[in-house]
VEXGU-758432 format. One record per residue (C-alpha): x, y, z; residue in one letter. Coordinates in steps of 0.001 Angstrom, whole numbers, plus 500000, padded with zeros to 6 digits. Layout:
! VEXGU-758432
XYZa/...
This chain:
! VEXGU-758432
171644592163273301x/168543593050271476x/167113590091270921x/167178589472267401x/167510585792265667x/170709585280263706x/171370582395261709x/174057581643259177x/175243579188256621x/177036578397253416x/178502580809251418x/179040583625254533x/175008583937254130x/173847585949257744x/170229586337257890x/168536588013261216x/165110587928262572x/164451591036264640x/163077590497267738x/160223593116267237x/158829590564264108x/159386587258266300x/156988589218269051x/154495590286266816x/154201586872265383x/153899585725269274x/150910588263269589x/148602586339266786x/145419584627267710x/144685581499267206x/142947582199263690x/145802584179262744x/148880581822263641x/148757580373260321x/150367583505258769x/152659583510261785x/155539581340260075x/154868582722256766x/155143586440258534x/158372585479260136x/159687583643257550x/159901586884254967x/160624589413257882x/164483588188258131x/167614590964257532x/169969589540254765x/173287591290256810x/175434591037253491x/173118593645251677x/173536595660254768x/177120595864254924x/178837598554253034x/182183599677255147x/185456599117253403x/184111596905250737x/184038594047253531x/180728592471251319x/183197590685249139x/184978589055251135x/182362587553253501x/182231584434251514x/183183581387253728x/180994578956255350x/179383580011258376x/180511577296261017x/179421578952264602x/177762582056265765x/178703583144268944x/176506586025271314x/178301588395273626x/175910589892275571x/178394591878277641x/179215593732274879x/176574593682272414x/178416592077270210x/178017588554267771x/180689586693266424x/180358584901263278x/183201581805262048x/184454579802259694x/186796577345260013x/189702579494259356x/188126583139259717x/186152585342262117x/183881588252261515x/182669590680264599x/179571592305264260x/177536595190266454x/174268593631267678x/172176596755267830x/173586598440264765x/174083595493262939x/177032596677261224x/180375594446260942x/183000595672263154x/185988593520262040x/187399590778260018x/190177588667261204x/192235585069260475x/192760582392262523x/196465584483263573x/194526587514264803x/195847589161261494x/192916591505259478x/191648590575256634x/192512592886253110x/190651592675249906x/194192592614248216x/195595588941249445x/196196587041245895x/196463582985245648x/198571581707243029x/197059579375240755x/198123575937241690x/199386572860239701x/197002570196239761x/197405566713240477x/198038565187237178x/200293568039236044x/202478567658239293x/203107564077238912x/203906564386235147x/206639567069235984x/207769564857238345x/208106561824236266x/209450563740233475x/212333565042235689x/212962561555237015x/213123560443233415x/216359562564232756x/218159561993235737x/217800558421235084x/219320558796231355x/221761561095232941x/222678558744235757x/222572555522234004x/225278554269236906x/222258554127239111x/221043550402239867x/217176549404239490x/217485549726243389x/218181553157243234x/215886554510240297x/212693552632241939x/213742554367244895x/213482557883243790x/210396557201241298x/208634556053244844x/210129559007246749x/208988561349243718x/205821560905243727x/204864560271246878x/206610563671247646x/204333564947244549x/201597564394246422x/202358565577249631x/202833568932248034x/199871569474245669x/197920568402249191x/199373571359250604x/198782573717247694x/195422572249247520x/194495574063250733x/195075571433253725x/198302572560254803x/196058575088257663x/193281572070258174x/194624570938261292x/194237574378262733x/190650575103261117x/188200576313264154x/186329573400265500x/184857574900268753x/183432578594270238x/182892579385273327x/182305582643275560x/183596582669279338x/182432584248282304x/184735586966282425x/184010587803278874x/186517585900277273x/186165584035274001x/187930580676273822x/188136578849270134x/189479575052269946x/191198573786266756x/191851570151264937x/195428570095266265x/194427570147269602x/195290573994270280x/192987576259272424x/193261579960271628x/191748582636273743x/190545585931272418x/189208588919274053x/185537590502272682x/187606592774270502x/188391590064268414x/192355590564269551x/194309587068269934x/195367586475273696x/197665583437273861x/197364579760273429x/197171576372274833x/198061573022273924x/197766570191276593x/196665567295274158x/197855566819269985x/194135565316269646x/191082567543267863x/188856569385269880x/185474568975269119x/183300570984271891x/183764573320274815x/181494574096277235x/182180576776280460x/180375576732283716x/181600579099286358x/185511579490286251x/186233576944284588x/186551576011280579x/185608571924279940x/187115570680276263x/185781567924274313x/188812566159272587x/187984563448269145x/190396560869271308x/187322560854274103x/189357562649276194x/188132565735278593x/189987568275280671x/189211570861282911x/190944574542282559x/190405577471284631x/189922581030283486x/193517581898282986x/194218578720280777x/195980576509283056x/195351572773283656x/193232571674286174x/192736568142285245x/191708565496282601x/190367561892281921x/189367559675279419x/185665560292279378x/184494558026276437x/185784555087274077x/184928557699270685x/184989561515270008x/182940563782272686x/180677565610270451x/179008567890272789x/178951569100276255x/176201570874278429x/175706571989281776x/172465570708284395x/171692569774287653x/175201569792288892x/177083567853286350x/178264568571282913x/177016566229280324x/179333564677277803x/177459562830274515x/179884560703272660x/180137559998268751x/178675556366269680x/175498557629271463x/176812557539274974x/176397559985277336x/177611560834281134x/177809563046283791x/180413564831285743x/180241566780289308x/180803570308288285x/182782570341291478x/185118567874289923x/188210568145289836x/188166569114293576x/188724568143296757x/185352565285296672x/187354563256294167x/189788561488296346x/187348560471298643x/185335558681296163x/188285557288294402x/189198556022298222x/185482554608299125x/184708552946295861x/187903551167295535x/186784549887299343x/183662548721297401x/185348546801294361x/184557543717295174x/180897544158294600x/181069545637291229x/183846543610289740x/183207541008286902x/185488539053285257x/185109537830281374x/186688534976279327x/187610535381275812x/189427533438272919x/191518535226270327x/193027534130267558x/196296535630266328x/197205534056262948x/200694535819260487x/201379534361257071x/204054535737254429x/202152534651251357x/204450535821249297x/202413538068246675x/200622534580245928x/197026533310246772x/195853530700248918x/193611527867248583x/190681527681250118x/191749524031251782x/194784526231253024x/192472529093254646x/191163526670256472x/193411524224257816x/195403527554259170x/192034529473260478x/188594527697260093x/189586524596262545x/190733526819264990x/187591529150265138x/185216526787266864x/184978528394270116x/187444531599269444x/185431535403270096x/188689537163268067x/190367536715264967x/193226538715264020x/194677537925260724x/198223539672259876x/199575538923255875x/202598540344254615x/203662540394250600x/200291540693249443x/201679542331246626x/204844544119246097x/206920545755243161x/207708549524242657x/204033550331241102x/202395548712244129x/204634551123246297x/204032554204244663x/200503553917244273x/200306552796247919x/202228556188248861x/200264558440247036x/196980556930248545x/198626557298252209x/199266560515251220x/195753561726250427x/194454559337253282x/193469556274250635x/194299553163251041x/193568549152250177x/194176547955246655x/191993544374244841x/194704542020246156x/193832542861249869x/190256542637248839x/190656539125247584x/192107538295250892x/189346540033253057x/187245537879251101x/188674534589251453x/188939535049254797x/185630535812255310x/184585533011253466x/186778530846255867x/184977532225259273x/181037532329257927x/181308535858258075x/177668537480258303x/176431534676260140x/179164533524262728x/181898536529262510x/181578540174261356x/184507541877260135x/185416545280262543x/188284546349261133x/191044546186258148x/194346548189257794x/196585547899254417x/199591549518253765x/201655548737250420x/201840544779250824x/201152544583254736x/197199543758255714x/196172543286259027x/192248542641259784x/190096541510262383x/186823539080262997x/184530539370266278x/181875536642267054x/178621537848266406x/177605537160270121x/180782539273271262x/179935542769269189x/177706544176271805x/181163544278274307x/183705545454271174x/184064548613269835x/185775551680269265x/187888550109266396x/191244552404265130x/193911551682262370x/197309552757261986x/200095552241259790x/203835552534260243x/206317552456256972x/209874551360257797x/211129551227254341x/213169553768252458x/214147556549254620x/210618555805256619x/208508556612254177x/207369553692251846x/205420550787253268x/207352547980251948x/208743546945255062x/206685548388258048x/203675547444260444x/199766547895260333x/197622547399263373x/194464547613264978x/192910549018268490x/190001547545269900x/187947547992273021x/186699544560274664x/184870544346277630x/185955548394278593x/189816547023277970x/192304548229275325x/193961545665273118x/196460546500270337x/197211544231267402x/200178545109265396x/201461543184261848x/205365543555261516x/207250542998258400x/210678543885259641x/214027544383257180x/215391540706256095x/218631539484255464x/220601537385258259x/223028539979259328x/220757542965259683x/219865542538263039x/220274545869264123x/218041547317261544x/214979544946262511x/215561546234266119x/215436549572264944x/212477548641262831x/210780547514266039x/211501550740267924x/210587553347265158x/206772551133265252x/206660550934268761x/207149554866269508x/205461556225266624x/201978554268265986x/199188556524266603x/196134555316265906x/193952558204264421x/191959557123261437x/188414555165262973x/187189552097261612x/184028552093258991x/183185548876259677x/181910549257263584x/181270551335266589x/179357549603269443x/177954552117272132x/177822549309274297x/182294548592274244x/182362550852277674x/184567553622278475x/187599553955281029x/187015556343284073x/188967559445284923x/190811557626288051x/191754554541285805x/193488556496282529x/195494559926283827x/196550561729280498x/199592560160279087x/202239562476279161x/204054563604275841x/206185561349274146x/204764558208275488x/204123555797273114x/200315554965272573x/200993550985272671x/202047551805276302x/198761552362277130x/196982549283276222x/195708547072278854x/196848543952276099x/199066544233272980x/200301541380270263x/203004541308268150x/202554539282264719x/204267539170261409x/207244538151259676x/210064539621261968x/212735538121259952x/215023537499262494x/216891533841261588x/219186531153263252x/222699532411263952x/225650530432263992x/224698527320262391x/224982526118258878x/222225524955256408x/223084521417256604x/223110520998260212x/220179523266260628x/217927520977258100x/219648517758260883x/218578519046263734x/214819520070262406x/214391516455260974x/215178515476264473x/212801517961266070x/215714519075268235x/213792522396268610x/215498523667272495x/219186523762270802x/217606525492267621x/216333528163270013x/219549528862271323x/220593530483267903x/217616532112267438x/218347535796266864x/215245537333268115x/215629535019271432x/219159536854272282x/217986540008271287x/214912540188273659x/217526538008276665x/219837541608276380x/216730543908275968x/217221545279272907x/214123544497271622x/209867543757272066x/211182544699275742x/208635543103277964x/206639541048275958x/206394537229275765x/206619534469273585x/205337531134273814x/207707528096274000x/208245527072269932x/207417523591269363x/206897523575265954x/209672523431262641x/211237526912261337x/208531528497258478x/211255530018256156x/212164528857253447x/210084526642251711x/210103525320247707x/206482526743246907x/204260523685246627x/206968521505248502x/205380519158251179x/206683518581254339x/209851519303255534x/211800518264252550x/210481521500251108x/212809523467252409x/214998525555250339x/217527523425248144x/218419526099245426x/221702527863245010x/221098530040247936x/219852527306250630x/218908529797252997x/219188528741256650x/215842527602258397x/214630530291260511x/211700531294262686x/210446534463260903x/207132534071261791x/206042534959265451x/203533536177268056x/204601537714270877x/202464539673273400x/201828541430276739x/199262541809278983x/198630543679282378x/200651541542283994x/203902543192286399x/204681539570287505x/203812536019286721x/201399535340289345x/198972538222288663x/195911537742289334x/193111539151286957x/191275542357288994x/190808546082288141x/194372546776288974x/195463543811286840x/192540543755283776x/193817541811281504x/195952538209282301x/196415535386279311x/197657532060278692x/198462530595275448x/197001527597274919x/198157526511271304x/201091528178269465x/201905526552266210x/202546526614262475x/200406524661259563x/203194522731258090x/201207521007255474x/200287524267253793x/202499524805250616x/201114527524249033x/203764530209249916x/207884530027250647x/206344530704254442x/204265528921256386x/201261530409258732x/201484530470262535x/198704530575264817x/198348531489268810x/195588530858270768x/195045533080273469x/192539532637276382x/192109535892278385x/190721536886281411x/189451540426281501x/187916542393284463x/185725544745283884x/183207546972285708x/179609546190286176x/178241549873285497x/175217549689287219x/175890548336290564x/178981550566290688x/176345553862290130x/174673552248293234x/177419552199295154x/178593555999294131x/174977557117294984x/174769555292298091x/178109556992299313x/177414560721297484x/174299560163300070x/175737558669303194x/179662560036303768x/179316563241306105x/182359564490304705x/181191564683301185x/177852565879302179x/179721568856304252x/181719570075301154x/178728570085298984x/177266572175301049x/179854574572301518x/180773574896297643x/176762575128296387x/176490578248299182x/175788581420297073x/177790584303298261x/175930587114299325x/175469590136297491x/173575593663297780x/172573595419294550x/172707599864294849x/168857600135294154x/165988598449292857x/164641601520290582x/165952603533287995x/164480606412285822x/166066607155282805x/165650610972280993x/167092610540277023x/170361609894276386x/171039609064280419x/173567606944282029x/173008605400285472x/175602602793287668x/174036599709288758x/176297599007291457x/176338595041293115x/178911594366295822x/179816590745297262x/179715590870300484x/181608587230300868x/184534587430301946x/185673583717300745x/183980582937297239x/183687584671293834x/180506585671293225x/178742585441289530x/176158587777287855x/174210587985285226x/171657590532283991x/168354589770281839x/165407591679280905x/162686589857281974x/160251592125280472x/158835595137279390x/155571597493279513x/154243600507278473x/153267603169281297x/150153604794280362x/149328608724281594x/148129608072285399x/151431606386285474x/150342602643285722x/152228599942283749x/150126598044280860x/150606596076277937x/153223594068279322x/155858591835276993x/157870588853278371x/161134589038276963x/162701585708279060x/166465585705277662x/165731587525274159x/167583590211275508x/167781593788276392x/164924596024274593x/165896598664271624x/166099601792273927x/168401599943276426x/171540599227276873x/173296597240279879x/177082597104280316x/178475594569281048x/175980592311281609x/177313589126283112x/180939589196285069x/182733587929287928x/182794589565291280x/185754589097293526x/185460588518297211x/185067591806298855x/184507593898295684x/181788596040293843x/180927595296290261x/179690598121288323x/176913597877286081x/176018600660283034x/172715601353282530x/172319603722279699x/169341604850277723x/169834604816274118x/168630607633271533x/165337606638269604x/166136604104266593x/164009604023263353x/163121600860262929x/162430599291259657x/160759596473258116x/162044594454255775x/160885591839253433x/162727588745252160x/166261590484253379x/165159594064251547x/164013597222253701x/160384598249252823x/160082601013254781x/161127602853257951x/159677604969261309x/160614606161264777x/159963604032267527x/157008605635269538x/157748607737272460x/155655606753275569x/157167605719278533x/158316602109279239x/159890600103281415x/161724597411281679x/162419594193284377x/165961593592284766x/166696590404287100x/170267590670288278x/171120586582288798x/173495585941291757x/174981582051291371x/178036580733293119x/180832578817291279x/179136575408291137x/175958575923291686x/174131575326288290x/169980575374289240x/169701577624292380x/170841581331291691x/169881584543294099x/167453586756292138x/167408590918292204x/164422592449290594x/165086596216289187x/162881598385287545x/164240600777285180x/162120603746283206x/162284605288280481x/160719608664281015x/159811611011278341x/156704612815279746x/156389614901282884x/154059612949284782x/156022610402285627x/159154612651286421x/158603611743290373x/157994608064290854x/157771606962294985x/159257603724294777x/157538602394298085x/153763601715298345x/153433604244301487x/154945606968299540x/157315607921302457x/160104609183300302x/161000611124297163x/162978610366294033x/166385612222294056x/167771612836290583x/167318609715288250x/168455607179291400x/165892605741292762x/166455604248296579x/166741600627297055x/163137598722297553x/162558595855299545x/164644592628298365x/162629589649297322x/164283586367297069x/162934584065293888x/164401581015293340x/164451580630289090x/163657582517286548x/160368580809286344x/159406582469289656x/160205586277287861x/158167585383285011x/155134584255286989x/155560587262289342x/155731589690286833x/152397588579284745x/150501589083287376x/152590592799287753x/150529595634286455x/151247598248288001x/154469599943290068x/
């Protein structure tokens, strides 16, 4: 590369800062360095103005996203999140335009003009409107039914002809690899790798989640994932490993010191042995979990689990708080779950369409939030973390102020079970949260009613179970401090298991729906007014599905000691409330909480193998509330949770990184940097010459990799000395020189071969505000450059082996002979100049010093 300064931004806008403007700025004394920014500032390249090839400067419109340097090739890559442009760094000139597919981009693609909105759903109604006159055999069942389905289907499609049908595959992530590959990540998860021609490879999928970051070090390729998740590819795109790094979104990655860095949406930020995944990691995972004891803590909490049908109605506050606010005295959690908040076929349809476009919520919920809040002393005693509505389902959730600093990393979901899975009048809504560096999963049912459909609130169960994916992060809260899982704890879940799977603790609430079997009204309403609740269980529906498996497989209920809570006479007290109309509906237990925890057996006791264990110490229903046809039930859970003291566990990883032999050994033996011999450390170059830098790797065990940068450059005056000289650090390779390829890999045994060719003279211009102002030839004295050919191994990230070469540009006679050696003992054959003494230097700091104080060969 040259070593100019590209930038870019909205609207495809490229500006570039040549390097020769960004020196002379450098060059200003101290009186002068005022006009330095100003100087700078006006001296950019507007790249649009300068491109003229196939009427390309129409087309280079999008938003600038990520600009990517190839110094191998010479080459910059500019993106968007759906488009690519390649560009030649010394010419400046764009090479190629291409789409996500690999596919080039033509000036003669047309986009239809698209319905909007409004228009969509009109035509939509409209044509509903006649088949309904048409079909007047159709019951009001069936007409709501397809006025839902319509527009909610409206929707979906003027989303997609609004432009988001490609916006889970929009670029999210550039990289360039070691072996001069470039790697892109998309928002579905998908890795894609390119090579510098801009040609698509193949891709990769190993997780559905959105890639956010990459970062390469050595041979392998580390991805950042929006789940928290990172893996570990090699080269050729294959798996190495992965982990849950954080509790939120890894924004960004970088390499140091040995470990790559991850920083998390929430502030959080770790480090990982670059020599992980590897053979160190099961001896740590085997001498810390020796050590668990000593950084193992164990945490108390109370949560409150409350479900209530209200039954599109609204509660008083005496209601609120006989069911919640004498309950909440020493409780950390509350987790309310409503169901009917509202219902009808307008509430439906407008709850699609918002689901649709990602809305949701509606005034009734609000109201409810409200109340709630009201109920708890939110603001000063409980802050709200988290709310989920779909259609007439609501589930939300309280934490005690004093908790918040150990919760976070609040998700929603939302399941519809009704109509053909689509429309959320029957369904579930649920909440993650992280507590004390443990999962926990609440989840608000409403499952299909009626006595005999069984089956379908089984089936209800199982679609909710397998498909809730919890994707759309809370507003309300993100605590840095709500921990993170380690990559020994959480292995990748393989595809197609369910997410609730993975919690460390999930509840069950809502109005399941399942009712008393076998038993008639009257002798149901006899055997409740003699609280003869153990035979009443024995035709509980839900309680012989769960005996034969069919349903909330492995979770548990508490033993019910309190009356049925459907149906009640609205405003009915006590238990002669219950349904007398025409119907009499039989008694039933609707309304339930059921959970799991970590537990495999009964008698598990709480440790990191076993983080979460509860009891229930109240489960019951507020009889004396009348203000819906249901009553509210409560459980009160009390929960041990294990968790990981950070800090003395760091002590105990440091103490045995330092101590074990064995670990110490294969350090060692990875961080060795293979040796290498480079063909000569001098090179002349006449016009228009080519030279091979040859460097071999002379290990026969380990790749070895290189990478070439000018260090610096200086003019040679006529007794041959060299003066005026320019650091160049990593701003690249000077005008007159070009250097291909300049980083690579070097397999064990083999010779890499380096191109050094000296390029014709360039006219340079100057241009102000993006506009050339005028042009001349780049003088003609001799020069020479300080390549540094950097040797590292494949996880070593500070210590690389350093080769200095010299490399002149002759264009006078005098300096046609150079000796390379200070005694003068031999002569210059052809351009080739024979290898000087090797001098080891440790950094790139160590070439910089050494060659300020260089002036002369």
């Amino acid at each position: 590369m040259v070593g100019d300064l590209w930038s870019g931004s909205e609207g495809g806008v490229i500006k570039i800062w040549p390097w020769e403007d960004l020196e002379k700025a450098f060059s200003f004394t101290a009186e002068e360095r005022h006009m330095a920014a100003l100087s700078v500032e006006r001296s950019y390249i507007d790249i649009r103005n300068q491109v003229t090839m196939n009427g390309f400067s129409n087309v280079l419109n999008s938003d600038v996203r990520y600009l990517l340097s190839d110094n191998s090739r010479a080459k910059v890559w500019s993106a968007g999140f759906l488009s690519f442009a390649l560009w030649d760094a010394h010419t400046r000139e764009l090479l190629k335009m291409f789409n996500i597919d690999g596919q080039i981009e033509r000036l003669d693609m047309l986009s239809g003009q698209d319905l909007t909105f409004e228009d969509d759903i009109k035509m939509k109604i409209v044509a509903g409107s006649k088949k309904e006159k048409m079909q007047t055999s159709f019951g009001f069942f069936q007409r709501s039914r397809n006025a839902i389905m319509g527009a909610a289907d409206a929707v979906r499609r003027v989303a997609v002809k609004g432009g988001f049908g490609d916006d889970n595959r929009r670029t999210e992530a550039v990289i360039i690899t070691t072996d001069g590959m470039i790697w892109t990540g998309c928002a579905n998860g998908s890795l894609v790798q390119w090579d510098g021609n801009g040609n698509r490879l193949q891709d990769f999928q190993y997780h559905p989640v959105a890639v956010q970051c990459l970062c390469t070090f050595g041979l392998q390729i580390w991805v950042g994932y929006a789940s928290g998740t990172v893996q570990v590819l090699d080269l050729e795109g294959n798996l190495v490993g992965g982990w849950v790094a954080h509790s939120s979104q890894v924004i960004k990655m970088a390499v140091g010191g040995g470990y790559v860095f991850t920083l998390a949406n929430h502030g959080g930020i770790r480090g990982w042995n670059v020599m992980s995944p590897g053979p160190l990691d099961g001896i740590l995972r085997s001498e810390l979990a020796g050590k668990e004891f000593l950084y193992t803590r164990i945490e108390n909490l109370k949560i409150l689990a409350g479900t209530w049908n209200v039954a599109q109605g609204r509660a008083s506050q005496d209601s609120l708080v006989s069911w919640l606010g004498s309950a909440a005295g020493d409780i950390g959690i509350v987790v309310v779950g409503l169901q009917e908040v509202e219902m009808g076929a307008g509430v439906l349809a407008m709850s699609a369409a918002k689901e649709t476009v990602g809305l949701e919520g509606s005034s009734a919920g609000q109201w409810w939030l409200d109340m709630i809040g009201k109920t708890l002393d939110e603001g000063s005693t409980f802050e709200r973390v988290g709310s989920r509505q779909l259609a007439g389902l609501l589930i939300a959730m309280w934490v005690r102020n004093n908790l918040k600093a150990h919760v976070g990393d609040v998700d929603a979901a939302a399941v519809p079970c009704g109509f053909g899975r689509a429309i959320g009048n029957k369904g579930a809504v649920g909440l993650r949260i992280r507590v004390y560096d443990r999962v926990m999963c609440f989840i608000n049912c409403h499952f299909a009613a009626h006595l005999e459909a069984v089956n379908r609130r089984n089936a209800d169960f199982d679609h909710v179970y397998r498909t809730m994916t919890f994707g759309r992060p809370s507003n309300f809260f993100n605590a840095a401090a709500a921990g993170t899982l380690s990559a020994v704890q959480n292995p990748l879940r393989p595809e197609g298991i369910p997410e609730l799977s993975e919690a460390d603790m999930v509840i069950f609430l809502g109005d399941f729906n399942y009712r008393l079997d076998g038993i008639s009204y009257d002798e149901a309403r006899d055997f409740v007014s003699q609280r003869s609740f153990d035979w009443l269980r024995e035709k509980d529906q839900l309680r012989t599905e769960m005996g034969v498996g069919k349903v909330f497989q492995g979770m548990r209920e508490a033993v019910i000691r309190f009356p049925p809570t459907y149906k009640f006479e609205k405003h009915q007290p006590g238990l002669a409330g219950y349904d007398s109309g025409e119907k009499k509906r039989i008694p039933a237990w609707c309304d339930r909480v059921l959970y799991r925890d970590s537990r495999s057996a009964h008698v598990s006791e709480c440790c990191l193998d076993c983080p979460v264990v509860s009891l229930i110490s109240q489960y019951d229903a507020c009889m004396d509330v009348t203000d819906s046809d249901h009553k509210p039930v409560r459980c009160i859970f009390s929960v041990d949770i294990a968790r990981v003291d950070e800090s003395v566990r760091r002590q105990e990883f440091g103490d045995i990184m330092k101590s074990n032999e064995e670990i110490r050994y294969i350090i060692d033996e990875l961080s060795k940097i293979p040796e290498t011999i480079v063909s000569t450390n001098n090179i002349i170059l006449p016009n228009q010459d080519t030279t091979i830098l040859r460097i071999t790797n002379k290990c026969g065990e380990n790749d070895a990799l290189f990478e070439i940068i000018c260090e610096g450059q200086s003019i040679i005056d006529e007794n041959g000395q060299a003066s005026d000289h320019h650091p160049r650090g990593s701003y690249g390779f000077p005008q007159w020189l070009e250097v291909t390829p300049a980083a690579g890999i070097i397999k064990p045994g083999h010779i890499a071969e380096v191109s050094i060719h000296l390029e014709d003279f360039p006219t340079l211009e100057v241009f102000l505000d993006g506009v050339p102002q005028n042009s001349w030839c780049e003088d003609t004295r001799d020069k020479e450059a300080i390549l540094v050919v950097k040797v590292r191994g494949t996880c070593n990230t500070n210590e690389t082996r350093n080769h200095r070469i010299r490399v002149r540009h002759c264009c006078s006679s005098q300096t046609a002979q150079l000796d390379p050696r200070p005694n003068g003992s031999e002569q210059i054959q052809g351009n080739l100049l024979h290898r000087a003494d090797y001098q080891h230097l440790s950094s790139s700091y160590d070439v910089v010093s050494h060659l300020r104080n260089l002036r002369s060969p």
